[in-house]
N, C-alpha and C positions, 0 to 999 in steps of 0.2 A: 795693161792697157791693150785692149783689142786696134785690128787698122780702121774699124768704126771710129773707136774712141780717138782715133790720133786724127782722123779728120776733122771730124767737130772740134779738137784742140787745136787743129791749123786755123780752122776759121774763127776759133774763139779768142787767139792771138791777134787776126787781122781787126776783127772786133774791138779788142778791148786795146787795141793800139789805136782806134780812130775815136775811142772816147776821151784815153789820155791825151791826144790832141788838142779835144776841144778842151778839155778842162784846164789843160797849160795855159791855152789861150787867153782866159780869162783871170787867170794873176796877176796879178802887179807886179812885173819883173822888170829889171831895166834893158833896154834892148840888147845894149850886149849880152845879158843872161840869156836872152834865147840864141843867140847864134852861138855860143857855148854852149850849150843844152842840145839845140841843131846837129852840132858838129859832133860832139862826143857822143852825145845817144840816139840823136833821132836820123844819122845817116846808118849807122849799123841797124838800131832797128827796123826803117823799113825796107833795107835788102833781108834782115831775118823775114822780114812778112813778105816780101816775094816770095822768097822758097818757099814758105808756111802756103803762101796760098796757092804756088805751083802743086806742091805736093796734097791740099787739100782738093785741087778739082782733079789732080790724077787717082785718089785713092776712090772720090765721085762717082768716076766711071766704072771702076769696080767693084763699088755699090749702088747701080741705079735706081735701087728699090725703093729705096728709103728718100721720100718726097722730101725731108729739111736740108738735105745732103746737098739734093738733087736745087731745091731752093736759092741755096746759098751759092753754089757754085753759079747758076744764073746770074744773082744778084752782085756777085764778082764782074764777073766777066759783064756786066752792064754798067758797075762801079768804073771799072777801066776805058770803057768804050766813052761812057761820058767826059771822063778827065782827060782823052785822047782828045776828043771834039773840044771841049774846054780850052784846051792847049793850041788846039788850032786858030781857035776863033782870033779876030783883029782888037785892037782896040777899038773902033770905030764899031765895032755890031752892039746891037741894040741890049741894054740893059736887062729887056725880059728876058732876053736869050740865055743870058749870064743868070737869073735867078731862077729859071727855068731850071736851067744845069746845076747849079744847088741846091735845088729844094731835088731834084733827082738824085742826088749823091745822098742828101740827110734820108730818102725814105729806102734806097740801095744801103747803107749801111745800119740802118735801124731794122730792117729784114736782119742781115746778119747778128746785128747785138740779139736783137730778140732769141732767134732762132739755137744760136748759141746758149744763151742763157736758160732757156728750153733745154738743153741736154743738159748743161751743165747742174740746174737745180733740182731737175725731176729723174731724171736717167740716173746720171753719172755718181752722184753722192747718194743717190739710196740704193746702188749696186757695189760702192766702194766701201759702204762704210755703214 
């Protein structure tokens, strides 16, 4: 695996950690199953997807060339600036505000799932294998 290849696996991990999300979401589990689930897998995994994606915008910059790279690392670091603003907002501010900010996070990470998937089906597996 080239450090090509290890970036687009950072951001293919932050990826495919934001679809496992949603898709937990919609099970029928009983609430304790998710803060058990929470606790034992989804606080390791997303300090693993910190690092994955630290090291994903750092390998970025020494590849500028490559516009999906170049993509994803935007659509990060906009992913993050959103859930900062998110985070800040009051109770009290307006509901568009709040759906605003998620429908921003849904098309910030559907860039990355795509673009991921983009290497992953068309690159990655018919250079591997």
């Amino acid at each position: 695996m080239t450090g090509r290849d290890f970036a687009y696996a950072c951001f293919a991990y932050v990826g495919a950690l934001a679809v496992a999300s949603l898709m937990l979401e919609v099970l029928p589990f009983p609430f304790s199953t998710y803060q058990v689930l929470g606790m034992v897998v989804g606080i390791p995994a997303v300090i693993l997807a910190l690092v994955a994606s630290g090291w994903g915008v750092v390998l970025t910059c020494a590849r500028w060339r490559e516009w999906p790279l170049v993509s994803m690392s935007v659509a990060l670091l906009g992913y993050i600036g959103v859930f900062v603003i998110g985070e800040s907002l009051s109770v009290e501010e307006s509901v568009s505000q709040r759906t605003a900010l998620n429908l921003a996070d849904g098309v910030l990470m559907a860039v990355i799932v795509t673009l991921s998937g983009r290497w992953y089906f068309f690159d990655f597996r018919r250079r591997s294998g």
